[in-house]
One Martini backbone bead per residue (centre of mass of N, CA, C, O) as a GRO file, in nm:
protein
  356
    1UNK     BB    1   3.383 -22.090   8.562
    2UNK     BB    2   3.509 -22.130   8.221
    3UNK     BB    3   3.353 -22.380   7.952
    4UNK     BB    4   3.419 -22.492   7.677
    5UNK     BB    5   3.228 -22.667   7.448
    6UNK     BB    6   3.276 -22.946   7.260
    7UNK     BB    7   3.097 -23.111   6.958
    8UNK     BB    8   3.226 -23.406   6.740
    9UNK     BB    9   3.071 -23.722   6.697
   10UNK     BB   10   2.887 -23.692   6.434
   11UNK     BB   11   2.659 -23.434   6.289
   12UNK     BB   12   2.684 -23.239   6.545
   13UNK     BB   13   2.814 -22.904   6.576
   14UNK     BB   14   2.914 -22.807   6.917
   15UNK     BB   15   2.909 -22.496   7.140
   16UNK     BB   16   3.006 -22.386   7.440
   17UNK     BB   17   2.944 -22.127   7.714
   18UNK     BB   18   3.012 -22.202   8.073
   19UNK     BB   19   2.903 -22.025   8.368
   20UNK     BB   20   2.915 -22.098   8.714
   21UNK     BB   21   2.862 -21.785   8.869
   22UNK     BB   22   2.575 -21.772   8.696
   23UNK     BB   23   2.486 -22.008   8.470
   24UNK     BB   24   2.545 -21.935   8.206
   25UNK     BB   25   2.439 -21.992   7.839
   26UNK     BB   26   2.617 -22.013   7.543
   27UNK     BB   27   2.472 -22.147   7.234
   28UNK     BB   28   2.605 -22.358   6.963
   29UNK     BB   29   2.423 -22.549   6.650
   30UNK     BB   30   2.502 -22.771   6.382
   31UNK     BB   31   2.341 -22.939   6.108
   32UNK     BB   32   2.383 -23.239   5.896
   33UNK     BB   33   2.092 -23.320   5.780
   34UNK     BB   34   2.126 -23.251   5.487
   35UNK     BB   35   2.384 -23.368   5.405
   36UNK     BB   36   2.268 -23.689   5.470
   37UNK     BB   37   1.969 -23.750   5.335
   38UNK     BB   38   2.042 -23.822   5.045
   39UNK     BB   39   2.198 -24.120   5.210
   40UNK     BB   40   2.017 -24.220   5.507
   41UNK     BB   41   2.287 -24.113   5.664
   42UNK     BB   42   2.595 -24.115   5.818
   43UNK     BB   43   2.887 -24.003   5.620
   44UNK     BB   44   3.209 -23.956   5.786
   45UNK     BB   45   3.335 -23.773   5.633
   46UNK     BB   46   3.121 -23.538   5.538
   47UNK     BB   47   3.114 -23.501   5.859
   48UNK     BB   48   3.416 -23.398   5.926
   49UNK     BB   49   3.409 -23.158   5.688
   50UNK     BB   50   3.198 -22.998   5.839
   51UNK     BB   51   3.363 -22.962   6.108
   52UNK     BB   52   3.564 -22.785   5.953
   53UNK     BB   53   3.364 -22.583   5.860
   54UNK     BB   54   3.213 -22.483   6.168
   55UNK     BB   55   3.408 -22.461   6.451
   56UNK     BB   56   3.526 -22.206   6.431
   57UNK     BB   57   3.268 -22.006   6.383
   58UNK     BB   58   3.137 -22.105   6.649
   59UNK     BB   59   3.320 -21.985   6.842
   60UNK     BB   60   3.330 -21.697   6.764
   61UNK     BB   61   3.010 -21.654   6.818
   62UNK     BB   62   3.002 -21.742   7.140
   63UNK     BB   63   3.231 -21.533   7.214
   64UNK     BB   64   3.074 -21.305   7.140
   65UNK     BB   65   2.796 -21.343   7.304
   66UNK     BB   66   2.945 -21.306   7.585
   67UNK     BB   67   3.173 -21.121   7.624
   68UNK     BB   68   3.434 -21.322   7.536
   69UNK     BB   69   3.791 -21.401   7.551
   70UNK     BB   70   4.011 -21.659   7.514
   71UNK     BB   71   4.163 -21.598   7.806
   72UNK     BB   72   3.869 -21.641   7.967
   73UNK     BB   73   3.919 -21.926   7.934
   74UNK     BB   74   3.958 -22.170   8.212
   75UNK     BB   75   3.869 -22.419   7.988
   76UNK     BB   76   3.823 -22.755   7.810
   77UNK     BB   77   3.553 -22.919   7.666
   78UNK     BB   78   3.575 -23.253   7.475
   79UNK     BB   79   3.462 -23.474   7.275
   80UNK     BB   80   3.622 -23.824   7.227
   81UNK     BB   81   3.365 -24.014   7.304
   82UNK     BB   82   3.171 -24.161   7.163
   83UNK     BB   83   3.256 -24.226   6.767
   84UNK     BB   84   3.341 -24.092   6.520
   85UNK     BB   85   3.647 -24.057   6.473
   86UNK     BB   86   3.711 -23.818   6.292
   87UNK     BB   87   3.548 -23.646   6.425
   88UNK     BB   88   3.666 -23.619   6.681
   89UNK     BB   89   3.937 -23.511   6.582
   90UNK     BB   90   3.856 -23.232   6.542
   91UNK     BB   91   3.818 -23.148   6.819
   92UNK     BB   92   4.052 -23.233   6.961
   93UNK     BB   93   4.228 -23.047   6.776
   94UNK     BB   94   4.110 -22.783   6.864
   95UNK     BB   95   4.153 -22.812   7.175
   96UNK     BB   96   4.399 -22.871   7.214
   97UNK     BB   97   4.556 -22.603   7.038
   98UNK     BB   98   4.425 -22.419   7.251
   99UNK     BB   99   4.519 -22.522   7.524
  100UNK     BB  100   4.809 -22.456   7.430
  101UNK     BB  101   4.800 -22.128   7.309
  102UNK     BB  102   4.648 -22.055   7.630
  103UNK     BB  103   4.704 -22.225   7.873
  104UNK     BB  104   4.458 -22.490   7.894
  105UNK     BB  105   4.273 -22.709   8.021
  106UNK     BB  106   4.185 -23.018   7.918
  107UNK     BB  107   3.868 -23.237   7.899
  108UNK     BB  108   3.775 -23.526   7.851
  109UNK     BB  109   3.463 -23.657   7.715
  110UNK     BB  110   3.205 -23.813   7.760
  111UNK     BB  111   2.916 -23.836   7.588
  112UNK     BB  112   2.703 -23.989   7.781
  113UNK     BB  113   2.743 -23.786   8.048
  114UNK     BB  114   2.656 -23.587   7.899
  115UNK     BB  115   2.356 -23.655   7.869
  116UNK     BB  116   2.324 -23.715   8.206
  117UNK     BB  117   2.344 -23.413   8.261
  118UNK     BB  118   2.188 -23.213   8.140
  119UNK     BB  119   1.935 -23.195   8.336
  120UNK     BB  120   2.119 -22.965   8.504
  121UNK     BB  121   2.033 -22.712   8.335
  122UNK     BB  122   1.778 -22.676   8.448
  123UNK     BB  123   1.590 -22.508   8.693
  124UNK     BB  124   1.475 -22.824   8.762
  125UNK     BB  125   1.683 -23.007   8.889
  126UNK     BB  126   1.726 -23.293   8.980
  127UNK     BB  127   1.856 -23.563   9.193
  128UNK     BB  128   2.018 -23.723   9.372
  129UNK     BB  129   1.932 -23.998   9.267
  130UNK     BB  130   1.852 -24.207   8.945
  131UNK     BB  131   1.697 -24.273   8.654
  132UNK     BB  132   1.838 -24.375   8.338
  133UNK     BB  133   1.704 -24.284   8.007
  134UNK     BB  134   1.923 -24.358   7.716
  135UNK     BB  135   1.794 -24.247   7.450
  136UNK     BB  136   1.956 -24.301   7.089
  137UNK     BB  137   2.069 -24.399   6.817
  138UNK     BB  138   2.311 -24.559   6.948
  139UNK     BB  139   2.152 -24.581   7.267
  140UNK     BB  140   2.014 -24.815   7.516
  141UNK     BB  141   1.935 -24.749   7.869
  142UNK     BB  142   1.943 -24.812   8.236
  143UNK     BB  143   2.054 -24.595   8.483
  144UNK     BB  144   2.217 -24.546   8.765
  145UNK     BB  145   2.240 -24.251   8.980
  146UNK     BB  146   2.387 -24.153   9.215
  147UNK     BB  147   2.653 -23.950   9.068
  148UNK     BB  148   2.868 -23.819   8.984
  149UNK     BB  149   3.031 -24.103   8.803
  150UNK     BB  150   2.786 -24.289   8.919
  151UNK     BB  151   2.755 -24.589   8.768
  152UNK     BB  152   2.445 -24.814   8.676
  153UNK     BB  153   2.391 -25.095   8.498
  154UNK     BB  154   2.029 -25.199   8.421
  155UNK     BB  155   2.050 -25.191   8.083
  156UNK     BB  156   2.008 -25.280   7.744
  157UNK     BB  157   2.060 -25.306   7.418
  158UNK     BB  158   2.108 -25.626   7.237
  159UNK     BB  159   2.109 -25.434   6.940
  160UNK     BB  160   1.884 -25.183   6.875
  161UNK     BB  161   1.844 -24.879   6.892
  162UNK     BB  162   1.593 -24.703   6.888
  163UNK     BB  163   1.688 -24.507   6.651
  164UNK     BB  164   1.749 -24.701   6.445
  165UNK     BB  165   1.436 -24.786   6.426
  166UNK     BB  166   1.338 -24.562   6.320
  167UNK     BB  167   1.527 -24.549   6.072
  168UNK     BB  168   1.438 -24.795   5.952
  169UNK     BB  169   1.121 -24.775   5.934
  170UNK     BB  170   1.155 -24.499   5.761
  171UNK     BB  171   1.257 -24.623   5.527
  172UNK     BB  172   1.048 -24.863   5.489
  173UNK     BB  173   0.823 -24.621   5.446
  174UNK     BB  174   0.988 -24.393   5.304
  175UNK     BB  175   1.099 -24.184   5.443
  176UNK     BB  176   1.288 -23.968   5.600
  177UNK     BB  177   1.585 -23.783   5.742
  178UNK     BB  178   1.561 -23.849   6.046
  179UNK     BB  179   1.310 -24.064   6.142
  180UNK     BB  180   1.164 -24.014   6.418
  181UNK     BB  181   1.011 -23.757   6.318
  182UNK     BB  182   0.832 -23.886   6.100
  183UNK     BB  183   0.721 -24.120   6.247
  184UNK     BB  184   0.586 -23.994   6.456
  185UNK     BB  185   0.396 -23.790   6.261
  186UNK     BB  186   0.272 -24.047   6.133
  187UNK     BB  187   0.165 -24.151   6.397
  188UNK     BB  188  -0.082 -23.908   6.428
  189UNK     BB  189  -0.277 -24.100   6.168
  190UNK     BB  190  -0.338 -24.352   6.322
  191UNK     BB  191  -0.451 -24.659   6.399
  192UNK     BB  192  -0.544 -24.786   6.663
  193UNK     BB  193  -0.498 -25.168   6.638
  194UNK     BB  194  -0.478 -25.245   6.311
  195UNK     BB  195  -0.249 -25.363   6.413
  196UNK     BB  196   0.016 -25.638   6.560
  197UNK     BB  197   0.306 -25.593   6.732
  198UNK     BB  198   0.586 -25.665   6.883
  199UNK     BB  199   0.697 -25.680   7.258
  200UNK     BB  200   1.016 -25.693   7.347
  201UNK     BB  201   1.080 -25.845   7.649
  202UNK     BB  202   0.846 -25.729   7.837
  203UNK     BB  203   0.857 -26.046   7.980
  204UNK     BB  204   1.175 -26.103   8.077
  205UNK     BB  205   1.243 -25.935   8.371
  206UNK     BB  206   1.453 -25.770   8.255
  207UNK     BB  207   1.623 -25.445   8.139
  208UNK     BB  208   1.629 -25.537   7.891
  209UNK     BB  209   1.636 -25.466   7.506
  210UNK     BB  210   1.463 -25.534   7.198
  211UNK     BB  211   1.442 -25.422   6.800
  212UNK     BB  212   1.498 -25.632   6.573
  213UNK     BB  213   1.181 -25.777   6.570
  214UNK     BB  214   1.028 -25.506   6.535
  215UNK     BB  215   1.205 -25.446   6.267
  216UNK     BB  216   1.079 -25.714   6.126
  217UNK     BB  217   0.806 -25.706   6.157
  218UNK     BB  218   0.776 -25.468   5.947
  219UNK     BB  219   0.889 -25.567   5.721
  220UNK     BB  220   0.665 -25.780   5.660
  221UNK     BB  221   0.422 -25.601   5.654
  222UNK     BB  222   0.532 -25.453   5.414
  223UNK     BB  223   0.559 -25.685   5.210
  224UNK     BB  224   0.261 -25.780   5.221
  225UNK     BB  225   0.104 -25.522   5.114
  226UNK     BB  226   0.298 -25.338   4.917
  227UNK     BB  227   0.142 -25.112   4.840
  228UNK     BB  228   0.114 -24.802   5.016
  229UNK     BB  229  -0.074 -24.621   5.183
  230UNK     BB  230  -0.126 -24.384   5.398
  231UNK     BB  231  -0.282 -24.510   5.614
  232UNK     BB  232  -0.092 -24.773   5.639
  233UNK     BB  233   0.138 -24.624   5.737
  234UNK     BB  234   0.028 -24.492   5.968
  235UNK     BB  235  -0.051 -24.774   6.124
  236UNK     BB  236   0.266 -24.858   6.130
  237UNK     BB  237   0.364 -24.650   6.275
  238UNK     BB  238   0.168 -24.633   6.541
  239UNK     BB  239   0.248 -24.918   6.621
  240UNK     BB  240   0.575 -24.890   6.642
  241UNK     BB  241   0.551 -24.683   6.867
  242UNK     BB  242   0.401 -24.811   7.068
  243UNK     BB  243   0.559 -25.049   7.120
  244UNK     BB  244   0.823 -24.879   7.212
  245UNK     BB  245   0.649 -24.699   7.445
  246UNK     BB  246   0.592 -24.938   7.586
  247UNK     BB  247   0.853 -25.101   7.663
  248UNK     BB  248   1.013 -24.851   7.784
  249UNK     BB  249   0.808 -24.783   8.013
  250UNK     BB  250   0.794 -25.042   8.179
  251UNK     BB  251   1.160 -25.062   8.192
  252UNK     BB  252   1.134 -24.786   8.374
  253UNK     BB  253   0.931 -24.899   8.608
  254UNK     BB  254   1.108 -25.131   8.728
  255UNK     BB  255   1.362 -24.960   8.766
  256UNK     BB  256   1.221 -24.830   8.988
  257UNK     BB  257   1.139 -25.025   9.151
  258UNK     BB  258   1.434 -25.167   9.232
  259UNK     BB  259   1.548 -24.883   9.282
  260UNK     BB  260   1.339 -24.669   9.474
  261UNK     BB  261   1.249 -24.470   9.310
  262UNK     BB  262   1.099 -24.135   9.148
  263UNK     BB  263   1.326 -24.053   8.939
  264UNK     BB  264   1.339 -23.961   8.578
  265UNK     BB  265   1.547 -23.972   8.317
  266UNK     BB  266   1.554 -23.815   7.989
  267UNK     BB  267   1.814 -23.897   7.733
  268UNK     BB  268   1.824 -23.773   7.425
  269UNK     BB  269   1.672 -23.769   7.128
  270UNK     BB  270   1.426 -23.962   7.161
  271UNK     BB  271   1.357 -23.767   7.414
  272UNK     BB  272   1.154 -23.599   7.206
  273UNK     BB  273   0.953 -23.775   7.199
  274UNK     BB  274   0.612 -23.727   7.216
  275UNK     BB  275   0.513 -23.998   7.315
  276UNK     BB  276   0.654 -24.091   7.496
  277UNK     BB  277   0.633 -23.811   7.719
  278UNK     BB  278   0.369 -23.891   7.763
  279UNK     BB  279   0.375 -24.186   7.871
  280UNK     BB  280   0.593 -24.110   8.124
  281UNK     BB  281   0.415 -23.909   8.264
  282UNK     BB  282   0.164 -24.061   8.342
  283UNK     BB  283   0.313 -24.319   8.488
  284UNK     BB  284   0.444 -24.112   8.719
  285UNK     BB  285   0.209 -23.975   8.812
  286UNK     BB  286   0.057 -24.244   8.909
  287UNK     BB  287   0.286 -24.269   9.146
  288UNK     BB  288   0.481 -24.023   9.252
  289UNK     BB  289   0.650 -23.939   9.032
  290UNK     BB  290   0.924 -23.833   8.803
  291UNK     BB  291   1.017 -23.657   8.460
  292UNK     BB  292   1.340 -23.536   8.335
  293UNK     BB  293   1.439 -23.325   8.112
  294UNK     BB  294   1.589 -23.148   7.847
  295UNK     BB  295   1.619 -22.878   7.702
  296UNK     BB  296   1.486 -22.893   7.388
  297UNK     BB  297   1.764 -22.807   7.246
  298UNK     BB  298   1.970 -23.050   7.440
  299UNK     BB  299   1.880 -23.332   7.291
  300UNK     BB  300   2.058 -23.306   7.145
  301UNK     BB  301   2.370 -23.270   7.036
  302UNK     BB  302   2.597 -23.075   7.243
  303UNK     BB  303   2.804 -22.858   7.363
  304UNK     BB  304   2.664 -22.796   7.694
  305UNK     BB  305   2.703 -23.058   7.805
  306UNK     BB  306   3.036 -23.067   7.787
  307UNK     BB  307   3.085 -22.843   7.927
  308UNK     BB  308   2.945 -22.935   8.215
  309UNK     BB  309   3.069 -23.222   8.207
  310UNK     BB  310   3.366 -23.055   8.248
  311UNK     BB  311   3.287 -22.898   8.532
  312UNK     BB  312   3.242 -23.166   8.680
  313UNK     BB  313   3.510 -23.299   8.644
  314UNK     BB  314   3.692 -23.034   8.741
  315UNK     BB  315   3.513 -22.997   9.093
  316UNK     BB  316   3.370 -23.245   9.155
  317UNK     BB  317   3.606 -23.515   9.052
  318UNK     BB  318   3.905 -23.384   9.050
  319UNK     BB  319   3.998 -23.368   8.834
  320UNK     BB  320   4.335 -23.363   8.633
  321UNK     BB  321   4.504 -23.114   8.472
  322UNK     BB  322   4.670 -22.976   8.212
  323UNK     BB  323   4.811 -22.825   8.016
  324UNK     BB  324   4.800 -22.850   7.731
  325UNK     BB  325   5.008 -22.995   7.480
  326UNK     BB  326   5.102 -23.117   7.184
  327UNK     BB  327   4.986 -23.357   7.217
  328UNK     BB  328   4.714 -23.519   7.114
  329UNK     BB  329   4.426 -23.638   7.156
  330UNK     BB  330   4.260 -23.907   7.266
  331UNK     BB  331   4.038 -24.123   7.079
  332UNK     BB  332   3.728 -24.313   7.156
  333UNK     BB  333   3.517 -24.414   6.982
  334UNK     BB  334   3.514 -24.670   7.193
  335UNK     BB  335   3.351 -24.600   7.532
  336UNK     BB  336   3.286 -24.664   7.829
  337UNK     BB  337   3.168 -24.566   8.127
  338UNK     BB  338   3.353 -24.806   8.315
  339UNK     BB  339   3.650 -24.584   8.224
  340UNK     BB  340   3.593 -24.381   8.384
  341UNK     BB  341   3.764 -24.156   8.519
  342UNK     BB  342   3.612 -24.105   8.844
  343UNK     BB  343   3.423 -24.359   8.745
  344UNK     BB  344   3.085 -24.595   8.780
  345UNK     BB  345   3.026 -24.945   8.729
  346UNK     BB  346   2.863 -25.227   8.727
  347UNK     BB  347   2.925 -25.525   8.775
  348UNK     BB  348   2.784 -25.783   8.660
  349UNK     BB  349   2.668 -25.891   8.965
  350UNK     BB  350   2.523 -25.609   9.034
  351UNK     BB  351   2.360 -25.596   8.794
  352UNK     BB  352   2.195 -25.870   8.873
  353UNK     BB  353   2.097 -25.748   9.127
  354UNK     BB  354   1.961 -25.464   8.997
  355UNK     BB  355   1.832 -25.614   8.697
  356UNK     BB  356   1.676 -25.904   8.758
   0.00000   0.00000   0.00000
């Protein structure tokens, strides 16, 4: 089966086709860091028309690069939600009007599910079941994945996603957008425990996470200090950057000790921290488990995801579609996981027992 992969969430336009028969995965990714960087993060119009300006083309250059035709696409999997509304609509927008024009079934994908399934792309990927860390600019959760479609959330950040912290702190510091890297490469010149920053939430028994707490400590910090040399930025980027390494750490290593499991998937961009996983790994190696990461090109919001994502939806968990039809697809700006039709969440009731 050939599916072509739609992603138009946020600021990333990606398409890719995936071949089931080979495993075969040819992709495109557009990013629009430049277009925002000198707003300080993502402005929703310019990021809509930027998707349309670059959809089409990305299209074209994939199939070109497979030696496949617009009628050998066998499906269409594009990402509905969750995200910016306008974005999601370009997207929609040409999956639909293909599918239609193709007569070929085009497949709602939930963008956070692209994320958790991303790590079957790799030569050596997990097994079901697992726990997966999906930390990225907008989510910061902790899941247990039975199987496709099969998820129990046992923690999520209670305000502040690790991104948003990492954006927020790179403001502060001065740094430039997308913050996550610049601020990770300037922590790799700080003195470690130059300062002490809190650690949220760390012994709270639980698998939530706060990062609120953290990035208001960072701002007294800076305030207090007044203008910044360089080194003292770089001892704030280390602590902070070690604060959030330290508390993501723990409440992984929680999340699978209650969970007896051994392997740890960790999906998003923030996933690509350096420091995170040299953490998480040292952590893991010395219990006798493993984690396993996307590789390193989509770690970010991509095509690839998406059409995979697809192809499980539509052979693994049964999905049925039929040829897209005149109607626009529905997006779904915010979409829990647990809303997703052939996928389950865990009640209330079950998050407390197994993330308690």
């Amino acid at each position: 089966m050939r599916v072509l992969g739609i992603e138009t969430s946020c600021d990333e336009t990606g398409v890719a086709l995936f071949d089931s028969a080979t495993n075969a995965l040819v992709h495109a990714l557009h990013s629009q860091v430049k277009l925002h960087s000198a707003y300080g993060g993502v402005v929703p119009e310019l990021a809509s028309r930027d998707h349309v300006r670059n959809l089409a083309p990305l299209i074209r250059d994939v199939l070109d690069r497979a030696g496949c035709e617009r009628r050998d696409i066998d499906a269409i999997a594009v990402t509905a939600g969750p995200g910016l509304a306008g974005a999601l609509l370009v997207g929609c927008g040409v999956a639909g009007a293909m599918g239609y024009a193709l007569h070929k079934p085009v497949v709602a994908v939930h963008h956070l599910e692209g994320h958790v399934l991303s790590p079957l792309l790799t030569a050596s990927p997990p097994s079901f079941p697992f726990v997966c860390l999906l930390v990225s600019g907008g989510h910061t959760q902790l899941l247990h994945v039975r199987a496709p479609g099969q998820y129990v959330l046992l923690g999520e950040t209670l305000d502040d996603a690790a991104g948003e912290a990492f954006d927020k702190t790179a403001q502060m510091l001065g740094l430039g957008y997308p913050g996550g890297p610049e601020v990770s490469r300037l922590a790799q010149f700080g003195i470690a425990g130059a300062l002490r920053l809190p650690r949220p939430m760390m012994d709270s028994g639980t698998l939530d996470v706060s990062f609120s707490g953290l990035k208001t400590a960072v701002s007294n910090v800076v305030r207090r200090a007044g203008n910044l040399c360089e080194q003292v930025r770089a001892d704030i980027a280390r602590e902070f950057v070690d604060a959030l390494v330290e508390v993501l750490t723990a409440k992984c290593l929680l999340a699978l000790e209650r969970t007896q499991l051994s392997q740890l998937v960790v999906a998003g961009g923030v996933g690509a921290n350096v420091q995170l996983r040299s953490s998480l790994d040292a952590a893991l190696a010395s219990r006798g488990g493993r984690v396993f990461y996307p590789p390193a090109e989509l770690c970010t919001d991509n095509g690839a995801m998406i059409a995979y994502a697809g192809y499980v939806r539509l052979t693994q968990l049964g999905e049925c579609t039929e040829a897209a039809s005149a109607v626009p697809l529905k997006v779904r700006p915010r979409w829990d996981l647990c809303d997703l039709q052939g996928g389950s969440l865990s009640s209330p009731t079950e998050r407390r027992t197994v993330g308690a």
